[in-house]
LUMTOR-455231 format. One record per atom (N, C-alpha, C): residue in three letters; atom name; x, y, z; residue number from 1. Coordinates in nm, 2 decimals, padded with zeros to 4 digits. Layout:
BEGIN
SITE  res  atom      px      py      pz    n
SITE  Ala    CA       X       Y       Z  NUM
...
***
This chain:
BEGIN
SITE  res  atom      px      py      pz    n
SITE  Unk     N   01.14   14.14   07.98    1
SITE  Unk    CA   01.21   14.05   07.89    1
SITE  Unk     C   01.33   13.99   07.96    1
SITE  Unk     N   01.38   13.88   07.88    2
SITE  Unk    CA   01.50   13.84   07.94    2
SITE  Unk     C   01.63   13.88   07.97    2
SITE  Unk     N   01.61   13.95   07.87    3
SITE  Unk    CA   01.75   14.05   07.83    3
SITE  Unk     C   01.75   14.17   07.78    3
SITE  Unk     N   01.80   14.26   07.76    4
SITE  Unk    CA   01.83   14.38   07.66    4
SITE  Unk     C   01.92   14.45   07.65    4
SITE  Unk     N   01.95   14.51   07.60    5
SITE  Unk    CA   02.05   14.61   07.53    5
SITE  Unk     C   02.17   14.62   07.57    5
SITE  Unk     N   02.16   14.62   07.76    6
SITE  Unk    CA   02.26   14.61   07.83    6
SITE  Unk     C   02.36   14.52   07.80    6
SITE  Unk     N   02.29   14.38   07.82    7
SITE  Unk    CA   02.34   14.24   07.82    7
SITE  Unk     C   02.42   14.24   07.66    7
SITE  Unk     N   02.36   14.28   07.53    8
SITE  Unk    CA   02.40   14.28   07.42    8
SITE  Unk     C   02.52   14.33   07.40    8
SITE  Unk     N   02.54   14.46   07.47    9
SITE  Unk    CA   02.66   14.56   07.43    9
SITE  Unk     C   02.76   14.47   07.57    9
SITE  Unk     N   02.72   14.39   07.65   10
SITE  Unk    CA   02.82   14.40   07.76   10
SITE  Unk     C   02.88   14.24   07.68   10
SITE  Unk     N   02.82   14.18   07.62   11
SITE  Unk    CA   02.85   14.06   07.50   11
SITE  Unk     C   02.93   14.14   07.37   11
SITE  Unk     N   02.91   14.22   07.36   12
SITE  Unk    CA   02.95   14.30   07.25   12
SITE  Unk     C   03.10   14.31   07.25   12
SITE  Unk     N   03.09   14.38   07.34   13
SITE  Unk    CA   03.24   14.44   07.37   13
SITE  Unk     C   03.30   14.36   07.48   13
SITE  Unk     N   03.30   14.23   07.53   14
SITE  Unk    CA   03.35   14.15   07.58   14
SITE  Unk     C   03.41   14.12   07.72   14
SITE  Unk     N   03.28   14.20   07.75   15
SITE  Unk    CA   03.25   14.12   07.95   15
SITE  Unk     C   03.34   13.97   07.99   15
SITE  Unk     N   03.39   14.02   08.10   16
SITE  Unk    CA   03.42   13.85   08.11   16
SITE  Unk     C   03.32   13.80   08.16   16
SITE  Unk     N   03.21   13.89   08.28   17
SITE  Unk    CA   03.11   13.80   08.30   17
SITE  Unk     C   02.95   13.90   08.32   17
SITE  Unk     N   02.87   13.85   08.32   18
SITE  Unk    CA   02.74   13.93   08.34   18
SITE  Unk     C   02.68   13.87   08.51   18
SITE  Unk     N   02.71   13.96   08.61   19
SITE  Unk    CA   02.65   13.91   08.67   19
SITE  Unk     C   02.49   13.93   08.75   19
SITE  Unk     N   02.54   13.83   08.81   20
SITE  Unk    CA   02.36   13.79   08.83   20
SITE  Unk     C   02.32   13.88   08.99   20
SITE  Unk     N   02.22   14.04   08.97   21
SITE  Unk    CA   02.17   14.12   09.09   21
SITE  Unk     C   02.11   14.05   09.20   21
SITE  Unk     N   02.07   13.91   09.18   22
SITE  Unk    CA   01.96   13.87   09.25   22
SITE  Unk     C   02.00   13.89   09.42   22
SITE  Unk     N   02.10   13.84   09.39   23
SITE  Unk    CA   02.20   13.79   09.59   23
SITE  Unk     C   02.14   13.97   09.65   23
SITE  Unk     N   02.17   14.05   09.53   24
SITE  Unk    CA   02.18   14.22   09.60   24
SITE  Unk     C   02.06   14.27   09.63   24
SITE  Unk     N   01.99   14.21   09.55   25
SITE  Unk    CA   01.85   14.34   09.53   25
SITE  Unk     C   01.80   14.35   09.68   25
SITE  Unk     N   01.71   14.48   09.66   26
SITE  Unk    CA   01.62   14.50   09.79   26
SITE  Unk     C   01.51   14.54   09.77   26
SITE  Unk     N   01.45   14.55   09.87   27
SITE  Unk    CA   01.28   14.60   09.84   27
SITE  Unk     C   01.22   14.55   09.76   27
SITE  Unk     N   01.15   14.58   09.65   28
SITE  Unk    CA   01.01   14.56   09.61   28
SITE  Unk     C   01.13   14.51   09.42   28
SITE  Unk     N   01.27   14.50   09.43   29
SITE  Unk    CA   01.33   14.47   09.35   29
SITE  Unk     C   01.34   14.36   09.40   29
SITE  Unk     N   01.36   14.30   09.50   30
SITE  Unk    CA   01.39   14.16   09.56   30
SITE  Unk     C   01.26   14.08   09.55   30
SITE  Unk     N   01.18   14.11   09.56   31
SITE  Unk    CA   01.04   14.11   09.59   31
SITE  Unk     C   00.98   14.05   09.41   31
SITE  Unk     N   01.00   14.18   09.33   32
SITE  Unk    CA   01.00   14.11   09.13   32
SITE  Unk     C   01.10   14.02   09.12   32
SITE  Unk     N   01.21   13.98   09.16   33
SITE  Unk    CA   01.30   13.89   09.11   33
SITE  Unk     C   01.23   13.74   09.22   33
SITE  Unk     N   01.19   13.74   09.33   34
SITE  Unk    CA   01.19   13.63   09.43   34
SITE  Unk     C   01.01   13.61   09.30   34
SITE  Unk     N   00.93   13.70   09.25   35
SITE  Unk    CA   00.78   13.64   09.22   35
SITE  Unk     C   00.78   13.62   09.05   35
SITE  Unk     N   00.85   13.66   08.98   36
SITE  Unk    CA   00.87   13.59   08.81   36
SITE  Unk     C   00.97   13.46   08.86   36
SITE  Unk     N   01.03   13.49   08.93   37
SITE  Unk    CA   01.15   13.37   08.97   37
SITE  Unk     C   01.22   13.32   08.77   37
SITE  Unk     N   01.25   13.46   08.73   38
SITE  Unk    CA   01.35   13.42   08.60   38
SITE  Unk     C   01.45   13.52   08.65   38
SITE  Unk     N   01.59   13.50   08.57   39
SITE  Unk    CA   01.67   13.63   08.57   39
SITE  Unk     C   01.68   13.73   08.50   39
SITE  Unk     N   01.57   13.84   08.50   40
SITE  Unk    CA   01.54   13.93   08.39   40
SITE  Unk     C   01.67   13.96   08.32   40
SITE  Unk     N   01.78   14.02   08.42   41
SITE  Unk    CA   01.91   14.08   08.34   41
SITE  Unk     C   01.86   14.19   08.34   41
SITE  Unk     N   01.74   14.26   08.34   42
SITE  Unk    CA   01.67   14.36   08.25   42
SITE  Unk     C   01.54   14.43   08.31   42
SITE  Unk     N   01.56   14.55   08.37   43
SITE  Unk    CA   01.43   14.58   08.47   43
SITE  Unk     C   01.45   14.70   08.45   43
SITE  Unk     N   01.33   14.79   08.50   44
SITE  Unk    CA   01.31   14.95   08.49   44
SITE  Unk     C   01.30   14.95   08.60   44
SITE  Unk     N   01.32   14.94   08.73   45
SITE  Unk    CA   01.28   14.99   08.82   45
SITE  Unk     C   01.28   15.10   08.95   45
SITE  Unk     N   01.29   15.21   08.85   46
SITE  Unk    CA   01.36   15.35   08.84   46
SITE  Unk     C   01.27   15.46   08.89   46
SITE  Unk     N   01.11   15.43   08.86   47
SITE  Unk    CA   00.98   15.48   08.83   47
SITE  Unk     C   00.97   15.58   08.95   47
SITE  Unk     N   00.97   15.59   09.07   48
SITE  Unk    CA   00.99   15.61   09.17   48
SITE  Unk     C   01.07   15.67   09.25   48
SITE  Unk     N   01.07   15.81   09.36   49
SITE  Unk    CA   01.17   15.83   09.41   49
SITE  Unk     C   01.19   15.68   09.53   49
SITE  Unk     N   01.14   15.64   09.57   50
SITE  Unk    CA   01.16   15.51   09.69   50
SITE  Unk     C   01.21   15.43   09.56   50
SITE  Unk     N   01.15   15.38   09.46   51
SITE  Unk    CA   01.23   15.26   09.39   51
SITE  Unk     C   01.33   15.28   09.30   51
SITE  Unk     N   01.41   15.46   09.32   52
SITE  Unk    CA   01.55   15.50   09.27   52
SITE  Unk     C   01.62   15.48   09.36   52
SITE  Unk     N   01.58   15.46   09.46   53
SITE  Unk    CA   01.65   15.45   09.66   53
SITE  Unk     C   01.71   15.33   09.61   53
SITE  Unk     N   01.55   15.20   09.57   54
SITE  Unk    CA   01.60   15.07   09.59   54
SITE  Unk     C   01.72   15.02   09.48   54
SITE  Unk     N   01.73   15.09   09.35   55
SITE  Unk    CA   01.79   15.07   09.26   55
SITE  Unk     C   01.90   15.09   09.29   55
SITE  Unk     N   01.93   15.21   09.36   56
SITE  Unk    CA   02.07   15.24   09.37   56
SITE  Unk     C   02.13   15.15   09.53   56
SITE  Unk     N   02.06   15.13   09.61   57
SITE  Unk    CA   02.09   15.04   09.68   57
SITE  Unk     C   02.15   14.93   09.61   57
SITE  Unk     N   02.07   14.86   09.57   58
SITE  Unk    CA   02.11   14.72   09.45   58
SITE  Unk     C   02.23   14.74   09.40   58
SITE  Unk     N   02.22   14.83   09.34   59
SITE  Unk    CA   02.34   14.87   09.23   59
SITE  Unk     C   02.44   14.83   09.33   59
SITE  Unk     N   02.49   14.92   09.43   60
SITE  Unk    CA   02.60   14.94   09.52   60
SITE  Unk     C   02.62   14.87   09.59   60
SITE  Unk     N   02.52   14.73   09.59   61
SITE  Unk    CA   02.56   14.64   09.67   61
SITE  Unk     C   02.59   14.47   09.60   61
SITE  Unk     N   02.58   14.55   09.40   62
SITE  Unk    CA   02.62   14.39   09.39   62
SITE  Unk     C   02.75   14.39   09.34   62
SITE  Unk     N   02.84   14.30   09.36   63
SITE  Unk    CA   02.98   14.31   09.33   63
SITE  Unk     C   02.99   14.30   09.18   63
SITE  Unk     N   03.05   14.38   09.13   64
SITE  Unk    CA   03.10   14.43   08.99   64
SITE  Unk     C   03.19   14.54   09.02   64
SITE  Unk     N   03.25   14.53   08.81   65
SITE  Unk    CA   03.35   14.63   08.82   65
SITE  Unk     C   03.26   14.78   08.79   65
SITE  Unk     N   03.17   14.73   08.68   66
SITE  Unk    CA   03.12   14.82   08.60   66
SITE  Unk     C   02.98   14.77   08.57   66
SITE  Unk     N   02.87   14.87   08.58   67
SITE  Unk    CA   02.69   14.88   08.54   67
SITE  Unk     C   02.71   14.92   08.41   67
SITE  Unk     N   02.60   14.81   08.31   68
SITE  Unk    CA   02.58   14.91   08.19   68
SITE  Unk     C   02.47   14.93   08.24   68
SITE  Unk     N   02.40   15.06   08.18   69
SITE  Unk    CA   02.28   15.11   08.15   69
SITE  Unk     C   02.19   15.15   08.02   69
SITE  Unk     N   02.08   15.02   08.05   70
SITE  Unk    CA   02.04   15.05   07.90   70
SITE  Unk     C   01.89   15.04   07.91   70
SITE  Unk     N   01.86   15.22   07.99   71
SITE  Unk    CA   01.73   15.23   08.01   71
SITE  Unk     C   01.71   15.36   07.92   71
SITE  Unk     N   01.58   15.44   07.89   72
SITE  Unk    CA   01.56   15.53   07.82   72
SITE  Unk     C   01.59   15.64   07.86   72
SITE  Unk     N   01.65   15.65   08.02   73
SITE  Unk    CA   01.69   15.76   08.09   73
SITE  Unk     C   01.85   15.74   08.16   73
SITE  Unk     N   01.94   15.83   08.18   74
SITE  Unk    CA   02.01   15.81   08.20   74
SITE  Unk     C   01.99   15.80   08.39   74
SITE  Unk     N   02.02   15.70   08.47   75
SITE  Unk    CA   02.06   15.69   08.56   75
SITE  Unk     C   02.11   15.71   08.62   75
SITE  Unk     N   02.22   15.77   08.59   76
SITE  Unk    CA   02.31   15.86   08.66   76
SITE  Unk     C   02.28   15.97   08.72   76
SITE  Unk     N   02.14   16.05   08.63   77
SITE  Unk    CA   02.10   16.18   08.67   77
SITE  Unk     C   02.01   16.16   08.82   77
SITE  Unk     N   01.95   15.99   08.85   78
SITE  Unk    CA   01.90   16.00   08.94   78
SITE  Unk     C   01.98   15.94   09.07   78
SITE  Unk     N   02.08   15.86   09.09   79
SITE  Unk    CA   02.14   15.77   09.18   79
SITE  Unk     C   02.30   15.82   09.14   79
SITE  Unk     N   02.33   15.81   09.27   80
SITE  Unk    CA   02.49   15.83   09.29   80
SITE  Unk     C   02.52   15.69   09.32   80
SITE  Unk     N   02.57   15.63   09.24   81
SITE  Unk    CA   02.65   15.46   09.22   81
SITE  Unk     C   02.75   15.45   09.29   81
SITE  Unk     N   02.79   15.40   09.36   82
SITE  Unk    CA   02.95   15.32   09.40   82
SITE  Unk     C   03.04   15.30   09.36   82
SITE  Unk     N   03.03   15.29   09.18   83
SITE  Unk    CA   03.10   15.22   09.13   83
SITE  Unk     C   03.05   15.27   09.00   83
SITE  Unk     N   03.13   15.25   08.87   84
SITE  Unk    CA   03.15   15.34   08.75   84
SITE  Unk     C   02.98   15.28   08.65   84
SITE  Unk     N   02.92   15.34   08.63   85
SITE  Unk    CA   02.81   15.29   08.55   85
SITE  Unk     C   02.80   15.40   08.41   85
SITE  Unk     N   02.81   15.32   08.36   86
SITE  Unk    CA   02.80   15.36   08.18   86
SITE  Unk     C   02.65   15.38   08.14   86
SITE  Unk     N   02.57   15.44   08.03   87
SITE  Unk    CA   02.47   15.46   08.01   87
SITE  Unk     C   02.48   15.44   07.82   87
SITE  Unk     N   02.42   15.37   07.83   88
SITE  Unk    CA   02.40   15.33   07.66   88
SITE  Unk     C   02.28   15.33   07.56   88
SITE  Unk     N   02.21   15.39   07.47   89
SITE  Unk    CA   02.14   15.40   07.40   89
SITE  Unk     C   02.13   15.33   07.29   89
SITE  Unk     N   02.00   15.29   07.23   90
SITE  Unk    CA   02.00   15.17   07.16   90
SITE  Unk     C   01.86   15.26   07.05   90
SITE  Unk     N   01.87   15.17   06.94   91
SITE  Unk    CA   01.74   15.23   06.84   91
SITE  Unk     C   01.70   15.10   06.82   91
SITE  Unk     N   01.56   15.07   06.81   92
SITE  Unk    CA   01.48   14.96   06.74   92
SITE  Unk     C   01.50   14.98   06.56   92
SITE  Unk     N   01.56   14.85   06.52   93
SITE  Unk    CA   01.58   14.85   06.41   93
SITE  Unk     C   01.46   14.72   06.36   93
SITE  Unk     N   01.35   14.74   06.27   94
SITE  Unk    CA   01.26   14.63   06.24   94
SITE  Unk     C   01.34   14.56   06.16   94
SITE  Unk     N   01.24   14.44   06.17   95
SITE  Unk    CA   01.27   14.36   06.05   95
SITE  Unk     C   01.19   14.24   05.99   95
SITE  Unk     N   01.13   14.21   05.93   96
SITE  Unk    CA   01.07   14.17   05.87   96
SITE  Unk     C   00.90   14.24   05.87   96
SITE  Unk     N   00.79   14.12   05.90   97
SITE  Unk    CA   00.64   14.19   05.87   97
SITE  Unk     C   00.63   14.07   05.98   97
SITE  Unk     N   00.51   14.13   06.05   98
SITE  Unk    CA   00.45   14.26   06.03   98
SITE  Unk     C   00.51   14.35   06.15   98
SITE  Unk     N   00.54   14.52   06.09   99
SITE  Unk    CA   00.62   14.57   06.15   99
SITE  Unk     C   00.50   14.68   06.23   99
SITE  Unk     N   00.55   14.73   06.36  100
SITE  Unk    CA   00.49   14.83   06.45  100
SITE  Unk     C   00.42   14.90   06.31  100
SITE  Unk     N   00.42   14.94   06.24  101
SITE  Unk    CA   00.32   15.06   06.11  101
SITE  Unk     C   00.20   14.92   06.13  101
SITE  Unk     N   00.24   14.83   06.06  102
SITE  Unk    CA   00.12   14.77   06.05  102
SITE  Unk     C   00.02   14.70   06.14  102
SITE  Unk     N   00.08   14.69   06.26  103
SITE  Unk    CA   00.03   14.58   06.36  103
SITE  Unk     C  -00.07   14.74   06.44  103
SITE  Unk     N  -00.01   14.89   06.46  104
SITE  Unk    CA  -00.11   14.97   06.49  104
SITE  Unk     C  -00.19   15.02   06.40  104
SITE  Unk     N  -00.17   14.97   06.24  105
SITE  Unk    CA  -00.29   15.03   06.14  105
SITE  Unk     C  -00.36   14.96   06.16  105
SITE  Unk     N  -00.37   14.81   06.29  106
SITE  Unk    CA  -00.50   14.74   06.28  106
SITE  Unk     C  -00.62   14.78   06.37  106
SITE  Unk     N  -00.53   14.89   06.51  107
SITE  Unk    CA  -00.63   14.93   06.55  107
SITE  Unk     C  -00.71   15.08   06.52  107
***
């Protein structure tokens, strides 16, 4: 997706800026950003002990003050950062129809 949670709360609470990992990434992160060619803002690519290597390389190499984190795991437990990274939790709130109940009572 384009965005998530991260991007929301760092809008939220009043980022001066969001920047853009692309200049940093490495590996097989450089590699998803160079082949969707969008700016996700927004990636898991954590999955892995080699692609927690590459994550945290990334991280530490793109200029900022502060990482938000707004994956389902905290990050911190896997990568030692450079630099101060927050971890933030989010709940899916629905809204309208048709909601996750209904769209799985079709299969």
């Amino acid at each position: 997706m384009a965005y998530g949670a991260g991007v929301v709360a760092a809008q939220k609470y009043g980022a001066a800026k969001i920047v853009d990992p692309r200049p940093a990434a490495v590996g097989s992160i450089k590699a998803t950003f160079a082949k969707y060619r969008i700016w996700t803002r927004s990636s898991r690519p954590w999955a892995t002990a080699r692609s927690r290597s590459r994550t945290g390389a990334t991280i530490n190499a793109v200029d900022c003050d502060l990482v938000i984190s707004a994956t389902p795991i905290d990050l911190r437990r896997l990568i030692k950062p450079n630099k101060k990274l927050i971890h933030i939790g989010y709940e899916l709130d629905e809204q309208g129809s048709p909601n996750l109940r209904e769209v799985l009572a079709k299969f």
